[in-house]
Backbone bond lengths (Angstrom), bond angles and torsions (degrees), N, CA, C in turn:
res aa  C-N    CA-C-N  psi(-1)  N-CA   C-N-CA  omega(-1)  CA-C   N-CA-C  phi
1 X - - - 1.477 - - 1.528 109.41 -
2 X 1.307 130.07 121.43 0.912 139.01 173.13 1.664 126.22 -63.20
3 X 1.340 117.10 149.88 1.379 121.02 -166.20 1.843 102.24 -89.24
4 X 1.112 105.31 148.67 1.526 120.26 -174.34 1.176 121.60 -140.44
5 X 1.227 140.49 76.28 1.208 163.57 167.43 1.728 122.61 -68.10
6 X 0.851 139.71 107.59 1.411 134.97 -171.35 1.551 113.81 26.73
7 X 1.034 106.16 38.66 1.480 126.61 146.03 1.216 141.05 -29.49
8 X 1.311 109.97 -17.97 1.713 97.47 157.68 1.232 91.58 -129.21
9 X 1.535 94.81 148.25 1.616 132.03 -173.96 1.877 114.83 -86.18
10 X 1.662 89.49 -10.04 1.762 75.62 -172.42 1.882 87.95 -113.11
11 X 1.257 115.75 53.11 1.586 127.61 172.22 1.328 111.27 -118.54
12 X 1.389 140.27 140.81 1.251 128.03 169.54 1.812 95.20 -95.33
13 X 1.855 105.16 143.71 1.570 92.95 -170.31 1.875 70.63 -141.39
14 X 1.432 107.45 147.86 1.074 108.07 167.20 2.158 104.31 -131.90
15 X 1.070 123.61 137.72 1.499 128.04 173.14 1.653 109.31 -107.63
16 X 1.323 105.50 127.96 1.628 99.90 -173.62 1.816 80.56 -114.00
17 X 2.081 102.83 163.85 1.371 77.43 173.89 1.090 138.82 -112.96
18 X 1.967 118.16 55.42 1.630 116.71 144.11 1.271 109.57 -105.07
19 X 1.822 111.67 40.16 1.464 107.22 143.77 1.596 116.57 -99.19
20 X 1.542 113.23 2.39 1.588 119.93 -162.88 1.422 106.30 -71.87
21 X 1.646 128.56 125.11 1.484 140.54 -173.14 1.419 86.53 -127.68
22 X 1.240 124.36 103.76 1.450 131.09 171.21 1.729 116.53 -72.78
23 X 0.738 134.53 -165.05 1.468 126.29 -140.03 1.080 123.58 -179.43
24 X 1.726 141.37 71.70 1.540 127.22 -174.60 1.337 126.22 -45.24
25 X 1.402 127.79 115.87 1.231 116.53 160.66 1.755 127.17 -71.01
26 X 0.875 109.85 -179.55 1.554 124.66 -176.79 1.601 108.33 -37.43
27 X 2.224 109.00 -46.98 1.009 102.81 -158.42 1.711 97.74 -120.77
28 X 1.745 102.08 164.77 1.437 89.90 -165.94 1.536 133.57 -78.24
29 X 1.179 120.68 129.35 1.557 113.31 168.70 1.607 79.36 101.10
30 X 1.108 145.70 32.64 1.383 151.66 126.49 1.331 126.47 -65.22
31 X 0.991 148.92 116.02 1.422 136.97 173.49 1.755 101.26 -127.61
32 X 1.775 107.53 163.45 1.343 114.69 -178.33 1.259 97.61 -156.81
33 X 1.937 96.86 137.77 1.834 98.23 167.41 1.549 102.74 -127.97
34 X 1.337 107.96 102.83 1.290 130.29 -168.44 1.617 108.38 -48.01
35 X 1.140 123.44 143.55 1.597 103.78 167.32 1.403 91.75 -132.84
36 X 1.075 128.71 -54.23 1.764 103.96 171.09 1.862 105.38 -127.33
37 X 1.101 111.09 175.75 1.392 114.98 -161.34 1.635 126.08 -175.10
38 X 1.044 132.43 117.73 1.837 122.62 -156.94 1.590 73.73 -148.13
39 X 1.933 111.24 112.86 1.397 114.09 166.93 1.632 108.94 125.45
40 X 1.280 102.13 173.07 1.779 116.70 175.84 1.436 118.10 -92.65
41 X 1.141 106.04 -133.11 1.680 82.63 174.30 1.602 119.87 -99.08
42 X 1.381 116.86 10.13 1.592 120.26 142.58 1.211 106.64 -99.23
43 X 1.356 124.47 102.45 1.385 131.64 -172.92 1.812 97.96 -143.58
44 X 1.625 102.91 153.26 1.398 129.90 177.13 1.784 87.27 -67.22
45 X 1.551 98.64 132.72 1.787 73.03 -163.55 1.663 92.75 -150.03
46 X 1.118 121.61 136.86 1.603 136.92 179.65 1.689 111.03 -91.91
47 X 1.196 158.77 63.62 1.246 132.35 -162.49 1.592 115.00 -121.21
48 X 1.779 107.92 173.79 1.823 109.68 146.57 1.442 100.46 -127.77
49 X 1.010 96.85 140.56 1.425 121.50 -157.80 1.795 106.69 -99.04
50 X 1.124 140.52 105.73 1.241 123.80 -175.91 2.032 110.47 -112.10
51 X 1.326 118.48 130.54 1.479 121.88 -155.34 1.260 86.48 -118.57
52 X 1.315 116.81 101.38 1.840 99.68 154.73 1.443 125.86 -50.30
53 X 1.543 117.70 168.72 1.580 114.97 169.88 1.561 103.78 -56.06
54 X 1.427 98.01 142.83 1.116 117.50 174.17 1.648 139.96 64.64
55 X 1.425 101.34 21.65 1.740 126.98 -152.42 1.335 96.03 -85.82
56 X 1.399 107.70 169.06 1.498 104.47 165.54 1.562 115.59 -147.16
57 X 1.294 138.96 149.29 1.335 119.69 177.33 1.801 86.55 -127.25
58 X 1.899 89.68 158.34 1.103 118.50 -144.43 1.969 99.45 -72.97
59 X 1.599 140.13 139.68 1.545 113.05 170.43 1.280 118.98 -58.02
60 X 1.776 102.95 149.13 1.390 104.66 -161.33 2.098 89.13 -159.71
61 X 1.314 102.37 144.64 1.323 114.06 -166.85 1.691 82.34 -105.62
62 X 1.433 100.24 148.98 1.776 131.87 -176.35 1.572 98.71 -87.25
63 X 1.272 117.39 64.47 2.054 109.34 -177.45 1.591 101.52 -62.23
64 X 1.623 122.43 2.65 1.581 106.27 -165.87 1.498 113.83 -154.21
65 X 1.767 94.19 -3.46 1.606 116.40 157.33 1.844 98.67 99.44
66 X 1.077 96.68 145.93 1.582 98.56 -175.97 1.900 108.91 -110.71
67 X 1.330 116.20 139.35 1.733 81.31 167.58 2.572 77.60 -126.91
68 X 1.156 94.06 168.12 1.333 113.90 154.21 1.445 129.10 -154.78
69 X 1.493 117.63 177.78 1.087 142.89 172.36 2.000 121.91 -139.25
70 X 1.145 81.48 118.07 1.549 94.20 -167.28 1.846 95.58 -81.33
71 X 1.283 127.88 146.05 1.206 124.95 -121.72 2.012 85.38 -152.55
72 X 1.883 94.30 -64.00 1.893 63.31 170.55 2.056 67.09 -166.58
73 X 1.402 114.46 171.95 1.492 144.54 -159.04 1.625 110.13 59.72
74 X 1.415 120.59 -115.48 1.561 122.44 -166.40 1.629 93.43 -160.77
75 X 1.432 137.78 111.66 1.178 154.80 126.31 1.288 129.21 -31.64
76 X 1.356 148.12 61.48 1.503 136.27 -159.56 1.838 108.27 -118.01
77 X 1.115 100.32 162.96 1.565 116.39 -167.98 1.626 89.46 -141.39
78 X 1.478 101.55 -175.99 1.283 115.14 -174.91 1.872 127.40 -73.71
79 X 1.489 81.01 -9.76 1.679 117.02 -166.50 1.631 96.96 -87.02
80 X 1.505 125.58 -72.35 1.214 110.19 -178.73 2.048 92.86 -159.82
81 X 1.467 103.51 165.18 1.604 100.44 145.86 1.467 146.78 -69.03
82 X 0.924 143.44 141.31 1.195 145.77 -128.82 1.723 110.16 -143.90
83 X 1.459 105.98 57.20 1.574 80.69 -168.90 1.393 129.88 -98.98
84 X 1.137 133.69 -168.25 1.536 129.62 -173.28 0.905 121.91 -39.89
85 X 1.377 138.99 118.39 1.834 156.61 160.56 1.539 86.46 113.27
86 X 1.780 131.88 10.67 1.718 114.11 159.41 1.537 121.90 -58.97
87 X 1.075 116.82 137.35 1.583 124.61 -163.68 1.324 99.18 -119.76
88 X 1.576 135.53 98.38 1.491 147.09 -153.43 2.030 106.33 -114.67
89 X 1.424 93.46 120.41 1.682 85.92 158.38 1.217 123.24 -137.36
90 X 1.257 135.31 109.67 1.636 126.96 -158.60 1.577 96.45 -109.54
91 X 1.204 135.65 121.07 1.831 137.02 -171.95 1.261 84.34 -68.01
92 X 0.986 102.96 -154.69 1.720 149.51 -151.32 1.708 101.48 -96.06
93 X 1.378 126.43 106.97 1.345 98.08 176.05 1.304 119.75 131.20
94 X 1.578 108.96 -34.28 1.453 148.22 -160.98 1.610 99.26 -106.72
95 X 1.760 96.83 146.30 1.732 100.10 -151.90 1.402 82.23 -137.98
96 X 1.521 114.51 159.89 1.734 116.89 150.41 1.578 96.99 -163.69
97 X 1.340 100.69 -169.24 1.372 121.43 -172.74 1.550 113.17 -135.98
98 X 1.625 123.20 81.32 0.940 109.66 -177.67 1.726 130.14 -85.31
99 X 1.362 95.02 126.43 1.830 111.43 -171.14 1.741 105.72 -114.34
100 X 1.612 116.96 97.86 1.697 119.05 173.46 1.292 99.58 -60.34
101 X 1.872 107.13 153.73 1.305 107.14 161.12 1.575 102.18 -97.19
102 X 1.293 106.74 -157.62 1.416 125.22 161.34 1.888 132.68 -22.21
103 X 1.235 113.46 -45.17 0.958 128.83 -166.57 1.950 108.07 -95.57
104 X 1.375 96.19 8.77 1.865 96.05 -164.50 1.400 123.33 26.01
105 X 1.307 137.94 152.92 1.018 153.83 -176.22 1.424 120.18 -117.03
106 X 1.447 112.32 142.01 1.751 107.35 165.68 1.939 105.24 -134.37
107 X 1.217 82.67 134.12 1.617 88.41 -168.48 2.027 93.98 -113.31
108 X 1.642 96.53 174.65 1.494 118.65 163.94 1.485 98.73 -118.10
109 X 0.933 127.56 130.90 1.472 146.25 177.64 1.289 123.96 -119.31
110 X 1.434 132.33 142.76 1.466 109.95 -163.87 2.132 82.17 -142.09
111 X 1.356 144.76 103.17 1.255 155.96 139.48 1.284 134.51 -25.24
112 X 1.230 116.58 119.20 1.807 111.92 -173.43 1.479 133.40 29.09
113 X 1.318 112.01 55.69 1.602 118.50 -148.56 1.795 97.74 -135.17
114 X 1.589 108.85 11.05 1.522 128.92 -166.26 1.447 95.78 -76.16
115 X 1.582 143.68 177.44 0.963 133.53 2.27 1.488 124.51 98.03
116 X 1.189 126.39 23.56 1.909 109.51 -174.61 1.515 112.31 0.95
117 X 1.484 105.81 -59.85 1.425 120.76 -132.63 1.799 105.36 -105.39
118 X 1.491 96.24 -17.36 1.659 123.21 171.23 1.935 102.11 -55.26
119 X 1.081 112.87 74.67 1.740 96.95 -163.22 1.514 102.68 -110.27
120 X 1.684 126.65 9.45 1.198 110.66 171.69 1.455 118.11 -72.47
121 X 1.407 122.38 131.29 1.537 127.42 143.58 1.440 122.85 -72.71
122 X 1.283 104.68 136.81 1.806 106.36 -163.86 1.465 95.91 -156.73
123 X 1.338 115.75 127.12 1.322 131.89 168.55 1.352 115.60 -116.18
124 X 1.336 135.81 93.41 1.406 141.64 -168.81 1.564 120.62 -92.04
125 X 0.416 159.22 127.78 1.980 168.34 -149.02 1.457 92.90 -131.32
126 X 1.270 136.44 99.10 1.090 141.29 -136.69 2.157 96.42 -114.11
127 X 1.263 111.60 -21.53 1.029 137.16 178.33 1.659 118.99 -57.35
128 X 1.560 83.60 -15.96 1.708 103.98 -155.25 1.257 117.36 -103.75
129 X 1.711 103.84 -30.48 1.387 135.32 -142.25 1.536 110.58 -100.86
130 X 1.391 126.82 125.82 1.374 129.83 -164.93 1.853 108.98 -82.56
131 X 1.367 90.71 129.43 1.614 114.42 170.62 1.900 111.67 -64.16
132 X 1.314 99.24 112.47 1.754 98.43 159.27 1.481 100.80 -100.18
133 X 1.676 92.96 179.64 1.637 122.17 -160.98 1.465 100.78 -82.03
134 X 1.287 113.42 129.75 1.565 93.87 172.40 1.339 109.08 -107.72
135 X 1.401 124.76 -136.14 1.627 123.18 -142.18 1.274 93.21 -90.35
136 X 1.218 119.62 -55.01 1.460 115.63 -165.59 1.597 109.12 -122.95
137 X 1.376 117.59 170.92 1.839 106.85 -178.04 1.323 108.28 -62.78
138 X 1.916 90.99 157.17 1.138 103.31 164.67 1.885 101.03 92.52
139 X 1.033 117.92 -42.98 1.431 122.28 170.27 1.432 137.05 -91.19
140 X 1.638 110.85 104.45 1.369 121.89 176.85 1.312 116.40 -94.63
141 X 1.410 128.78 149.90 1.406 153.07 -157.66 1.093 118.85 -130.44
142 X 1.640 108.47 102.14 2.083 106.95 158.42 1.034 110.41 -89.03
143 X 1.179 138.61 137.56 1.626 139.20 -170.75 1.812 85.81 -111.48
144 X 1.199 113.66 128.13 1.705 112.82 166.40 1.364 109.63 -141.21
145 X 1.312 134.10 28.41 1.754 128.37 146.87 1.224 102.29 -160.62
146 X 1.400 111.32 -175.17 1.757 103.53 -174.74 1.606 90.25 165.55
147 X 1.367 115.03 116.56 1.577 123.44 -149.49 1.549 103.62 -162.42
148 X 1.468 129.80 126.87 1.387 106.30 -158.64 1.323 140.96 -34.17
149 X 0.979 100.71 71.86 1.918 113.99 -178.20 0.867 130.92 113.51
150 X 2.022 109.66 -5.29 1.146 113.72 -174.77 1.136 101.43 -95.06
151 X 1.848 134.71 150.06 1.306 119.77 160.67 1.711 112.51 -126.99
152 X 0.949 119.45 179.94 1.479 121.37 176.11 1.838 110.13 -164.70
153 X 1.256 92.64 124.19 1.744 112.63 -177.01 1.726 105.26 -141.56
154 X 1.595 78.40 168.22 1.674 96.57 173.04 1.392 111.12 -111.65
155 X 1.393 159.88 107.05 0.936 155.25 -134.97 2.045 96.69 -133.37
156 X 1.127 94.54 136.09 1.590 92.84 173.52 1.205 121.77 -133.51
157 X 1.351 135.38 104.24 1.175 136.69 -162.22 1.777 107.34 -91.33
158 X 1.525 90.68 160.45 1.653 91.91 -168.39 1.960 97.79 -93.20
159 X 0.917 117.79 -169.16 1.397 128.49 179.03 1.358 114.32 -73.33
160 X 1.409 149.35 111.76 1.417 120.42 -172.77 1.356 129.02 117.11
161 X 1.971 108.34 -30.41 1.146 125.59 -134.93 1.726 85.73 -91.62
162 X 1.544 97.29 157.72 1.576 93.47 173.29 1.483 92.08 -135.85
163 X 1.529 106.80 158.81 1.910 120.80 172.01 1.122 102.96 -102.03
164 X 1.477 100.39 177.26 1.670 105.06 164.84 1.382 111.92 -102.45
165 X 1.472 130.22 159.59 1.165 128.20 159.34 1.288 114.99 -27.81
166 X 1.669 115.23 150.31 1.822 112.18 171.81 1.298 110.25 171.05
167 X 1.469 110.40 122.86 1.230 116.93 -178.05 1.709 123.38 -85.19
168 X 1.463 114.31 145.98 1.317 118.22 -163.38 1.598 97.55 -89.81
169 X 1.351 126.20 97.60 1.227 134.28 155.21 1.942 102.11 -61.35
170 X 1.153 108.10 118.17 1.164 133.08 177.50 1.660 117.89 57.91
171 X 1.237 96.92 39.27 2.077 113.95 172.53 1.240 94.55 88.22
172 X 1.191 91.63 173.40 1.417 138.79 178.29 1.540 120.15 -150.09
173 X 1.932 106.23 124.44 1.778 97.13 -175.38 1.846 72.42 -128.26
174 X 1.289 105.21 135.08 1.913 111.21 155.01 1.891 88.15 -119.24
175 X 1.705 75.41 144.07 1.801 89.85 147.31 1.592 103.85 -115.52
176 X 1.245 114.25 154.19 1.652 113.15 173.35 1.797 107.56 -93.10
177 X 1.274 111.17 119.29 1.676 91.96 -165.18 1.558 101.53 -100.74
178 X 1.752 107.54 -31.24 1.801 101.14 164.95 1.617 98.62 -148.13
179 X 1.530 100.41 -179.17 1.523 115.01 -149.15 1.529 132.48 26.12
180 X 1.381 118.65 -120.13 1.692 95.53 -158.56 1.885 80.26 -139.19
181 X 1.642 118.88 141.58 1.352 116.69 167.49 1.802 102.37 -120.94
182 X 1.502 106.54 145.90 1.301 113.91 -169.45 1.757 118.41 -113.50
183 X 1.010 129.38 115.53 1.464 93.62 158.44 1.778 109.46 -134.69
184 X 1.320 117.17 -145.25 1.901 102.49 -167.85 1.084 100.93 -79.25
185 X 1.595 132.35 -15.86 0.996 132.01 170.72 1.944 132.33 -50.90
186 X 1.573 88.68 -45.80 1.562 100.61 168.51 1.568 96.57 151.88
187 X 1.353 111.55 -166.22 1.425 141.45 -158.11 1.019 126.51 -103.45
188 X 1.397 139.46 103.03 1.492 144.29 -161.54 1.843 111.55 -111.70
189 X 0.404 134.06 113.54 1.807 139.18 -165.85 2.056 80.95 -106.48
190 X 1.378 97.27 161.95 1.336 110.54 173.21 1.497 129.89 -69.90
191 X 1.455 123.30 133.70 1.458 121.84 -140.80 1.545 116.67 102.87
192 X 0.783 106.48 -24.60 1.527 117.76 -178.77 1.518 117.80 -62.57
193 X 1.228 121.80 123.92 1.633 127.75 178.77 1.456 100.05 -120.47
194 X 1.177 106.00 137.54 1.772 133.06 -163.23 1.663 89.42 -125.80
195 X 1.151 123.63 149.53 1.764 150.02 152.01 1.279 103.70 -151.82
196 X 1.709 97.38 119.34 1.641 98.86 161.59 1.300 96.78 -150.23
197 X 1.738 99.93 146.64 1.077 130.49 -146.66 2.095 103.14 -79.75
198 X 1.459 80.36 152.68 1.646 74.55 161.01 1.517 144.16 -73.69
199 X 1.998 102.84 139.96 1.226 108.47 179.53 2.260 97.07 93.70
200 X 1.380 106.13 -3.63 1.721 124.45 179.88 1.812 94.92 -54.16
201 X 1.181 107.24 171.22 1.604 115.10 147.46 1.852 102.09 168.61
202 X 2.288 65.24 150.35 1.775 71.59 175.24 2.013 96.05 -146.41
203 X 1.604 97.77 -152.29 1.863 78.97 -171.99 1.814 70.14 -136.01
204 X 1.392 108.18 112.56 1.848 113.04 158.11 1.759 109.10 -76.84
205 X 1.913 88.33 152.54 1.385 88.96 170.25 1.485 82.49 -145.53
206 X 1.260 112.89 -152.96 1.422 152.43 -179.55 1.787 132.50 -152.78
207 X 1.164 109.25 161.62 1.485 109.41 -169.05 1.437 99.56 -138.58
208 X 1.825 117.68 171.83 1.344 115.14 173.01 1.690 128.01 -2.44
209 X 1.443 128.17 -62.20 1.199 130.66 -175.28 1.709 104.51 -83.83
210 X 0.856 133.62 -1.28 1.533 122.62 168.51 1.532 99.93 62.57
211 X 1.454 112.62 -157.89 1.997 117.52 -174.32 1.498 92.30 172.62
212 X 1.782 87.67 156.89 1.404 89.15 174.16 1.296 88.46 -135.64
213 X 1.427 123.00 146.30 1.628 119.76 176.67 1.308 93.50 -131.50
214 X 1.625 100.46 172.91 1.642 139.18 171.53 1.590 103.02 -97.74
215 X 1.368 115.20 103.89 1.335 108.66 159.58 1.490 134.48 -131.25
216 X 1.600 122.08 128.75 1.221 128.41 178.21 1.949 117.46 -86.67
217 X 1.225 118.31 101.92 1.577 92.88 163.40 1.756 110.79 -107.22
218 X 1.376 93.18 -179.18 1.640 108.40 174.46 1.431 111.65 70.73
219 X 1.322 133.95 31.13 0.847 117.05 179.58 1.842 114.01 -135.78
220 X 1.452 97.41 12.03 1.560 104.97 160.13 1.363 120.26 -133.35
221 X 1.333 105.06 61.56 1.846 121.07 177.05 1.543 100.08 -75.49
């Protein structure tokens, strides 16, 4: 019987994190706090991934494409290191062997959620990567995928800043990666995972500490 975790897509579910129940995986000094999930342990799968120093997880081929975000230490495979603010997409097809060093790693990971035809690999160093203007003040924009309809950026809001109303034609997922994001809905401090469903809307702002989030839309129509 398969595992089911925030399982339906037309729910808005939000996890702040003193909702986080961590989770042994298979291998040791692995841990996982699931946020959504449809399956066993090849499952359509939402996670943060926490690697102690020196961990290893077992090789394993991407049948459904992997994307991540390295979150805080260094993530490495046989391919390269991976460290904090790396922005990872391996398609469909694509294999590694992940081995932590010293410093353990905790990533956001997103499971079989590809694309057949989605076949770029892209490793982004996000640290590196130049901010555009976004819609309204106060808001700058990394754009880092863009796949029929789906998109995914880092958005950084200034202190203060307010949006306009706007509805998520085909969802909306934020992670909050620092300070606090607001909207009428309520209050997200960092750690925070947002899903809202398609055709959803609300109007975000910010306060004193500003935020910078991870956000995917269009990709749960």
């Amino acid at each position: 019987m398969s595992t089911r975790i925030n399982a339906d897509f037309e729910q808005r579910v939000v996890v702040r994190p003193k909702d986080y129940s961590w989770v042994p995986s298979p291998m040791p000094g692995v841990e996982r706090m699931m946020l959504d999930r449809i399956g066993d342990e090849v499952a359509r799968a939402t996670s943060i991934v926490r690697y102690a120093p020196n961990s290893e997880f077992s090789a394993h081929t991407h049948t459904g494409g992997e994307e991540f975000l390295v979150l805080e230490g260094v993530f490495s495979d046989e391919h390269q290191d991976y460290r904090q603010g790396s922005y990872v997409r391996n398609p469909i097809g694509t294999a590694h062997t992940p081995k932590i060093g010293e410093q353990g790693a905790t990533i956001f990971v997103k499971l079989q959620q590809f694309s057949k035809a989605d076949q770029e690999q892209k490793a982004i160093d996000t640290t590196a990567q130049t901010w555009h203007l976004g819609l309204v003040d106060g808001l700058t924009v990394m754009p880092l995928h863009e796949f029929e309809g789906e998109h995914v950026a880092l958005v950084k809001w200034a202190p203060n800043t307010q949006f306009k109303p706007h509805q998520h034609w085909g969802g909306e997922e934020i992670l909050v990666l620092g300070g606090t994001f607001y909207d009428e809905h309520g209050c997200y401090p960092k750690g925070t995972w947002i899903r809202s469903p398609h055709l959803s809307q609300h109007t975000p702002y910010t306060k004193d500490d500003g935020a910078l989030i991870y956000v995917k839309t269009g990709h749960l129509a």
